[in-house]
C-alpha positions in Angstrom: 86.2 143.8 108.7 87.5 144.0 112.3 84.9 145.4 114.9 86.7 148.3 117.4 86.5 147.9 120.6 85.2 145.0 122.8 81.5 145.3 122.5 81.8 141.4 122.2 82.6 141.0 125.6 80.0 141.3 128.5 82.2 141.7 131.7 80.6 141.3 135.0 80.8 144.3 137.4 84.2 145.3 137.9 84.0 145.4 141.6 82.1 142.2 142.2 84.2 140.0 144.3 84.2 136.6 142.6 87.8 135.2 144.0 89.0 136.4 148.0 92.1 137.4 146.9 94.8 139.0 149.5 95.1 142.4 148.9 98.6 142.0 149.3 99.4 139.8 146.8 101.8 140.6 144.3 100.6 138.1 141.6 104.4 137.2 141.3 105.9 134.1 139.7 109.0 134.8 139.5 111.5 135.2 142.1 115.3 135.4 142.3 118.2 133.2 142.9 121.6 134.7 144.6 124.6 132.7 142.0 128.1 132.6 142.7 130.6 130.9 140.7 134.2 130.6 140.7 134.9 129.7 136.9 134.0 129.6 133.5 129.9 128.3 133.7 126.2 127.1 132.6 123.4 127.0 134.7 121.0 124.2 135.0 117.5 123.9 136.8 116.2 120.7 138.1 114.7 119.6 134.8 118.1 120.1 133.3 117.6 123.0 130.8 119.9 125.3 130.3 119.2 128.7 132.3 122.9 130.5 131.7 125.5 129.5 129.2 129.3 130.0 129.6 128.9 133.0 132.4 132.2 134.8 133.3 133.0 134.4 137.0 131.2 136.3 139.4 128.0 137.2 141.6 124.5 137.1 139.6 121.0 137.6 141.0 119.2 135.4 138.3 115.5 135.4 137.5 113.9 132.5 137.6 110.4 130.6 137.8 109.4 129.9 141.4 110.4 126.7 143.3 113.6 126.4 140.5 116.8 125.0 141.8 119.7 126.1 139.9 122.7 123.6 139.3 126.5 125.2 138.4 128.0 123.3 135.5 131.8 124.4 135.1 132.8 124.8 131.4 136.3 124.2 130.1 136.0 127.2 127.4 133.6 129.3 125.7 132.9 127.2 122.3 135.3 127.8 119.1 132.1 128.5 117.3 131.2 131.3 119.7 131.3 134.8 117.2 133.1 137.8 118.5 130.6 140.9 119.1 130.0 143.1 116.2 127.6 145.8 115.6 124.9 143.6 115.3 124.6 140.9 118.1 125.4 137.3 116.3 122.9 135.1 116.5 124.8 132.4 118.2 125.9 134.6 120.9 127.3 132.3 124.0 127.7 134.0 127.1 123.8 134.1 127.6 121.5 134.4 130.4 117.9 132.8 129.9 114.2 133.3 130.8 112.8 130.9 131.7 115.0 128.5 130.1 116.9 128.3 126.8 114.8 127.3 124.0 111.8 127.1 126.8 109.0 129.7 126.3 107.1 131.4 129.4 103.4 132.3 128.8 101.9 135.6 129.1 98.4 136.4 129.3 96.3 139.5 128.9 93.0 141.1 129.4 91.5 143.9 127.4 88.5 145.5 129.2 90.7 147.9 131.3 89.8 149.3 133.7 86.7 146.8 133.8 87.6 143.4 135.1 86.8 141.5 132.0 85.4 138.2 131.7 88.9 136.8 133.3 89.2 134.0 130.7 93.1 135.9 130.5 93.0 135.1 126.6 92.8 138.1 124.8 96.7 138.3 124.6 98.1 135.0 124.7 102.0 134.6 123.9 104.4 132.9 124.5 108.1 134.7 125.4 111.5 134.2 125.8 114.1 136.4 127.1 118.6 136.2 126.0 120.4 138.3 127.7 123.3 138.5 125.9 126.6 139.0 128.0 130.5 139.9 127.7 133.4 138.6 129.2 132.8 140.5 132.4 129.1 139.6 132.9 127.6 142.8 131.8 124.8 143.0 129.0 125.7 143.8 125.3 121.9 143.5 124.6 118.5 141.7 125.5 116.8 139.6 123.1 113.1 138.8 122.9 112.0 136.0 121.0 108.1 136.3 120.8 105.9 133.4 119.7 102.4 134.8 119.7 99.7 132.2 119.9 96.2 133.5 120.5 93.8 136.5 120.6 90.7 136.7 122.1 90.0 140.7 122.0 87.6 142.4 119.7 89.9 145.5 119.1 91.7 146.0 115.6 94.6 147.6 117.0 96.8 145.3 119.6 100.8 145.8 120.4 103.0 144.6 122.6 106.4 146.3 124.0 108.7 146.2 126.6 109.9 148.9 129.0 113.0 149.3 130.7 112.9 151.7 133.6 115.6 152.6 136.2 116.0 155.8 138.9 115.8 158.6 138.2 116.0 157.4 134.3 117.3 154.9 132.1 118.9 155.8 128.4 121.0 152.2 127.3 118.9 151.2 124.2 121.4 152.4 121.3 119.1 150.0 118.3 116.1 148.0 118.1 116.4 145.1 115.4 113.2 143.2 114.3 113.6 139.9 113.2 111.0 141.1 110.7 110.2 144.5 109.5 107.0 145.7 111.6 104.6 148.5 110.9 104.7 150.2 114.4 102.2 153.0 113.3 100.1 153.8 114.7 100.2 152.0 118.3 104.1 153.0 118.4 106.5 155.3 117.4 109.9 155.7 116.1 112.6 157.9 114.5 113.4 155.5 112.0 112.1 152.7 109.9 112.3 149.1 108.3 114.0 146.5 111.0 116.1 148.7 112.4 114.8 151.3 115.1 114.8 153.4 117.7 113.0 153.3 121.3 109.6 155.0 121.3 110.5 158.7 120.9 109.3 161.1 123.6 110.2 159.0 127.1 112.4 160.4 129.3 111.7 157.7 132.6 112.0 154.6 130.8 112.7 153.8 127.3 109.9 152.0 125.3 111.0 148.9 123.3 108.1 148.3 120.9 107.9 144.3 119.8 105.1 145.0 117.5 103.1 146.9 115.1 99.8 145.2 114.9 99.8 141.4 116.7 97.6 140.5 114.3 99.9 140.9 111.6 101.8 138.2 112.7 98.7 135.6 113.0 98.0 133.8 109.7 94.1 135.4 109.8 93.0 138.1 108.4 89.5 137.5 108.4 88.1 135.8 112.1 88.3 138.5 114.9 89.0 135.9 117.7 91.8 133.5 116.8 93.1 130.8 118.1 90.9 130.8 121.2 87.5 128.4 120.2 88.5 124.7 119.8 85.7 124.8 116.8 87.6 126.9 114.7 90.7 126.1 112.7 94.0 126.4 114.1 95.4 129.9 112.7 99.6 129.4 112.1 101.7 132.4 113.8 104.6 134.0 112.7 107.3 134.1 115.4 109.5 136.3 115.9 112.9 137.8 117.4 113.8 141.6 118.5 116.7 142.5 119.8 117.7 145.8 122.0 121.4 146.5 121.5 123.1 148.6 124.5 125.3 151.5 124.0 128.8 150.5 124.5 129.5 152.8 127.4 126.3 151.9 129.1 127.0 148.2 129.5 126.3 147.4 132.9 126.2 143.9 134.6 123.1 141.6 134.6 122.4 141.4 138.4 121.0 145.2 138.0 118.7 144.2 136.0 114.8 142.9 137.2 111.9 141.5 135.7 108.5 142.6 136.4 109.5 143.7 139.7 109.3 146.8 142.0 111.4 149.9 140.9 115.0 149.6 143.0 117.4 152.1 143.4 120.4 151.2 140.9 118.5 148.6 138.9 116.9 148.7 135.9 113.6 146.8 135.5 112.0 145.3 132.6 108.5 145.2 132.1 106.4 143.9 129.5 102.6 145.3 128.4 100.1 145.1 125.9 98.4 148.4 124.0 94.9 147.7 122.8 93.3 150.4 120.2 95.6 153.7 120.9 98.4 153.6 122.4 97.4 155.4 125.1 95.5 152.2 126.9 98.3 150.6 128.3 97.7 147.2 130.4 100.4 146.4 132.7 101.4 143.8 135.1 100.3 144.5 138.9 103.2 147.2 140.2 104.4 148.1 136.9 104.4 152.0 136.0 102.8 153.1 133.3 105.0 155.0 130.5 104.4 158.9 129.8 102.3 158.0 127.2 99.6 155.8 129.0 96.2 157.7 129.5 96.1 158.7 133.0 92.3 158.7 133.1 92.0 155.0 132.6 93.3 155.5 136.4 89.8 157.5 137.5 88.1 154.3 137.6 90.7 152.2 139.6 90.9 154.8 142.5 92.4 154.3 144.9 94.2 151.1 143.0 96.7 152.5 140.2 98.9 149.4 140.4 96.9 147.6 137.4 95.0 145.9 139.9 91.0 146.5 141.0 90.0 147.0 144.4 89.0 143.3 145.2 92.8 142.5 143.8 92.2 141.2 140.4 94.5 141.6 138.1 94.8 142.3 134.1 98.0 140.4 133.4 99.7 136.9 134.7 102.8 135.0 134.0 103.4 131.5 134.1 107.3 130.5 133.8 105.7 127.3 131.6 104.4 127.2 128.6 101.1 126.3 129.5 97.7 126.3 127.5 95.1 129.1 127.5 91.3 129.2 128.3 89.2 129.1 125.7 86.6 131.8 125.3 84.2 133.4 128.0 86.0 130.2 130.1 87.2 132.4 133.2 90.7 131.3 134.2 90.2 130.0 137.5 87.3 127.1 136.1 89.9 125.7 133.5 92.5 125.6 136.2 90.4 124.8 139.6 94.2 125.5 141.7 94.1 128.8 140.4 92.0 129.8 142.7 93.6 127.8 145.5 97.1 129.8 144.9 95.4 133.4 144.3 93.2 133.0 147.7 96.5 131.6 149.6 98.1 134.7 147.8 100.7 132.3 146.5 101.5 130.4 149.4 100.6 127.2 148.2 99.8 126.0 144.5 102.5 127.9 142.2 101.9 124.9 139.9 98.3 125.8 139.5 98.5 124.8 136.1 99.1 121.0 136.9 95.5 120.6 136.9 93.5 121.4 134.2 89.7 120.8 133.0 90.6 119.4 129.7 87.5 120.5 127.7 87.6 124.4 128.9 91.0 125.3 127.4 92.2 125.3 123.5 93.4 122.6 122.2 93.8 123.1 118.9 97.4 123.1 118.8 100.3 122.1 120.7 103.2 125.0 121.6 105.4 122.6 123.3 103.3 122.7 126.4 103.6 121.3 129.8 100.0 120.5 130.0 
């Protein structure tokens, strides 16, 4: 039986400064490449994945890790075995914008003691993600697929989901469908007007619209027994389920790809995609830092963050990073910046120096248990 809560973990004092962190540093990884090409295209980055397949012509700001360099490969034709658009998006959709990298998974990490700092071993969420944006002719986005490979969780609560949330100003309404590779129970960390694999965005959001990629997490980790999985190189490797959803856009709300942003700072005409992580109600919401909250996040969780309400404490910590790499994860109680000694160098440089922080590792203080294609 799963304990609620995380009276596991023993954080330290939430506004003990243990890393001198810049307080204006945005935690980014990501940054964005200005892309013009004259015909028919893929993109490359320097290690020769693919980053965009058979793009129409035009201008595209595209997302991309830090320190990429982006190659244009011209293309002759879109392939014969490219499917034209029906209702539901094909799987083998061509005219596709990646993140980070087709068939290449970025990791996301979470903590769960918010609004405590936590024990920063940034393993209580582990997944790993991939983003398609799926394009016309024209370069404009029929939908946005996110394949989900979830690999570790380190929290004590029952109750853990993961959505996305695309925001725009003053609002955003393109989400016609959501289809689940799978059929997830969203009840009751999310909500929707209808059920099985096929649904709608989280009812009741007028700002944003709420994609959920889950039910339960847990669900789709082969354990129903241990609370912490996949994070203790003494315990059995615990085999995942992943999986694919897929936001399909209303046909008269197509618009093109270079409005859209990751993770980034609400713009005027663009429409930003954030990812979080729900632990126990839906209500505690853990965001990256500069991401808004939905209209369902608990606005109390804020009283003990004042005058911070960026998801970020007062000494600059954070609850949420983003590496572009699939990389491996602390193991428990080990705090992030011991297994990776440059972490520290790039968050006190506030990311000046050392965006490959995960180069360097102390071997015996992250999992190893497994291997999700990782650069490390």
């Amino acid at each position: 039986m799963f304990l609620m809560g995380s009276c596991l973990k023993f954080p330290e004092d939430t506004y003990v400064k243990v890393l001198d962190v810049p307080s204006d540093f945005d935690w980014k990884t990501i940054e964005y490449k200005d892309i013009e090409i004259s015909n028919l295209s893929s993109l490359l980055n320097e290690e020769g994945d693919t980053v965009a397949s058979f793009i129409p012509p035009g201008k595209y700001l595209i997302a991309t890790g830090i320190g990429s360099v982006l190659n244009i490969r011209e293309e002759s034709a879109v392939p014969d075995t490219y499917l034209p658009l029906t209702k539901s998006l094909p799987g083998n959709h061509k005219q596709t914008i990646y993140f980070p990298a087709k068939n290449k998974y970025a990791t996301l990490m979470f903590e769960d003691l918010f609004p405590s700092k936590g024990d920063m071993d940034m393993n209580d969420v582990v997944i790993g993600l991939n983003i398609e944006y799926l394009l016309d002719n024209q370069g404009r986005v029929l939908g946005i697929r996110f394949k989900v490979e979830p690999r570790a969780l380190g929290s004590s609560y029952n109750l853990i989901g993961l959505a996305a949330c695309l925001r725009g100003k003053p609002h955003v309404n393109i989400v016609e469908q959501i289809v689940h590779s799978s059929t997830p129970s969203l009840a009751p960390l999310f909500a929707s007007s209808n059920g099985g694999s096929t649904y709608l965005p989280e009812d009741g959001i007028t700002s944003s619209q709420v994609i959920p990629l889950t039910g339960n997490l847990r669900s789709h980790i082969d354990n129903d027994t241990d609370l912490f999985l996949n994070v203790r190189n003494i315990d059995a490797y615990s085999p995942v389920e992943r999986f694919t959803v897929t936001a399909e856009v209303f046909a008269n709300q197509k618009t093109h790809y270079s409005n859209f942003t990751f993770l980034d700072s609400l713009k005027d005409g663009k429409i930003n995609l954030d990812i979080f992580a729900v632990f126990d109600t839906r209500g505690k919401e853990v965001h990256f830092k500069g991401q808004l909250p939905t209209n369902k996040f608990t606005i109390q969780y804020f009283m003990s963050t004042r005058p911070k309400m960026d998801f970020s404490t007062v000494d600059n910590w954070v609850w949420a990073v983003l590496s572009p790499k699939s990389i491996r994860h602390p193991l428990e109680f080990v705090k992030i910046y011991n297994a990776y000694p440059n972490f520290k160098t790039w968050a006190e440089a506030g990311g000046e120096v050392g965006v490959d922080w995960y180069n360097n590792t102390v071997r015996d203080s992250l999992w190893t248990r497994h291997n999700f294609n990782y650069v490390n």
